[in-house]
KOLVEXBA-956833 format. One line per field, with one value per residue (C-alpha): x, y, z negated. Coordinates in steps of 0.5 Angstrom, whole numbers, plus 500, padded with zeros to 3 digits. Each point is the difference from the previous one (the first is absolute). Last residue first. Layout:
N
px: [X	...] .
py: [Y	...] .
pz: [Z	...] .
//
This chain:
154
px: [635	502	494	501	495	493	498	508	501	493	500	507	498	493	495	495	493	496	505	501	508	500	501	504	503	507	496	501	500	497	494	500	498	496	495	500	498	502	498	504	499	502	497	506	500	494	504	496	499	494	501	495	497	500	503	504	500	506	507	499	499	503	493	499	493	494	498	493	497	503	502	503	507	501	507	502	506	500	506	502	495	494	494	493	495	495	504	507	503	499	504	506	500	499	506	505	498	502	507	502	498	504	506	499	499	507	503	506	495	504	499	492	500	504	496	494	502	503	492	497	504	499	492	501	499	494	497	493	499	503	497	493	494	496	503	497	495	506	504	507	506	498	500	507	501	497	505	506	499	498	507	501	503	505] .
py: [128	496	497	498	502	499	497	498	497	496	499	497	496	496	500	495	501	497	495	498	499	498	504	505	496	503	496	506	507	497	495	508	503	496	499	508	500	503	499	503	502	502	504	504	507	500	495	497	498	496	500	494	499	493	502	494	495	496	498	492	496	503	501	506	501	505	506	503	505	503	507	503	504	504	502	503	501	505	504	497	497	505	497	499	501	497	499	504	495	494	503	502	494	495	504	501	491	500	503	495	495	502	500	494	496	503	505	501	496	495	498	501	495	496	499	500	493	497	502	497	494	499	500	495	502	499	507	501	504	498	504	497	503	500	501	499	495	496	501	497	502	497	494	502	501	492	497	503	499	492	501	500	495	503] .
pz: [890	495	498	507	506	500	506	504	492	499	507	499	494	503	495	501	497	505	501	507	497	493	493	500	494	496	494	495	505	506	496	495	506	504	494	499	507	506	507	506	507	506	505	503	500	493	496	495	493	496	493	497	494	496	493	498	496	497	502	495	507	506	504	496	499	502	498	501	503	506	501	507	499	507	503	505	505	505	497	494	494	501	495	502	495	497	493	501	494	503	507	495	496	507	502	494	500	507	499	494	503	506	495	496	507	501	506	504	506	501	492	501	506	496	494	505	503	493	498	505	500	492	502	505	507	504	500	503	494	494	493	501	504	496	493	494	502	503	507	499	496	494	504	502	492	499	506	497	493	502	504	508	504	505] .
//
């Protein structure tokens, strides 16, 4: 399917820029409306919503902001760190605004995985459903989300 002229401006948004380096997509060769589709059902599969693990990701990346030079103890043997960055960078959604470029960075000690949490990841997932692309060195994938920190339920 061919796409609109809005459709073609907010993938170049997507991409790498002077904002963003490594750009939104990663290696992901989907439209940008296929992403979120996946995810959304992703999410839904999982009993959860985007607006929930939004909601659980923003009480971490406070936390861990909060604790400034320490690690913070999630659960038993997931940790997390807040590192400061200078800066804000754009939305790549047009009229979102800006954001402050700092970085969460999770991981699960028995298994080794991790995550990286962003204001701007956040407020992609909560308003545009977007865990922005596969290879993306910023993708959130909602069942690590989940299996990691647990619901906001839990």
């Amino acid at each position: 399917m061919k796409q609109s002229p809005q459709e073609k401006a907010q993938e170049s948004r997507l991409a790498p820029s002077k904002f963003s380096a490594d750009g939104f997509l990663g290696n992901d060769p989907r439209p940008i409306d296929e992403i979120i589709a996946t995810d959304l059902l992703a999410t839904q599969k999982l009993g959860s919503t985007p607006e929930d693990i939004a909601k659980r990701l923003r009480e971490v990346y406070q936390k861990a902001k909060a604790a400034i030079d320490m690690v913070v103890r999630l659960r038993p043997g997931v940790t997390a760190e807040y590192y400061e960055s200078r800066g804000k960078i754009p939305s790549p959604f047009r009229g979102d605004g800006v954001f402050e470029k700092g970085e969460v960075f999770v991981k699960d000690e028995q298994s080794g995985e991790t995550l990286r949490i962003t204001a701007l990841g956040i407020h992609l997932i909560e308003k545009h459903h977007f865990f922005q692309g596969r290879g993306s060195r910023y993708r959130i994938e909602p069942e690590r989300v989940l299996r990691m920190l647990g619901s906001e339920k839990e």
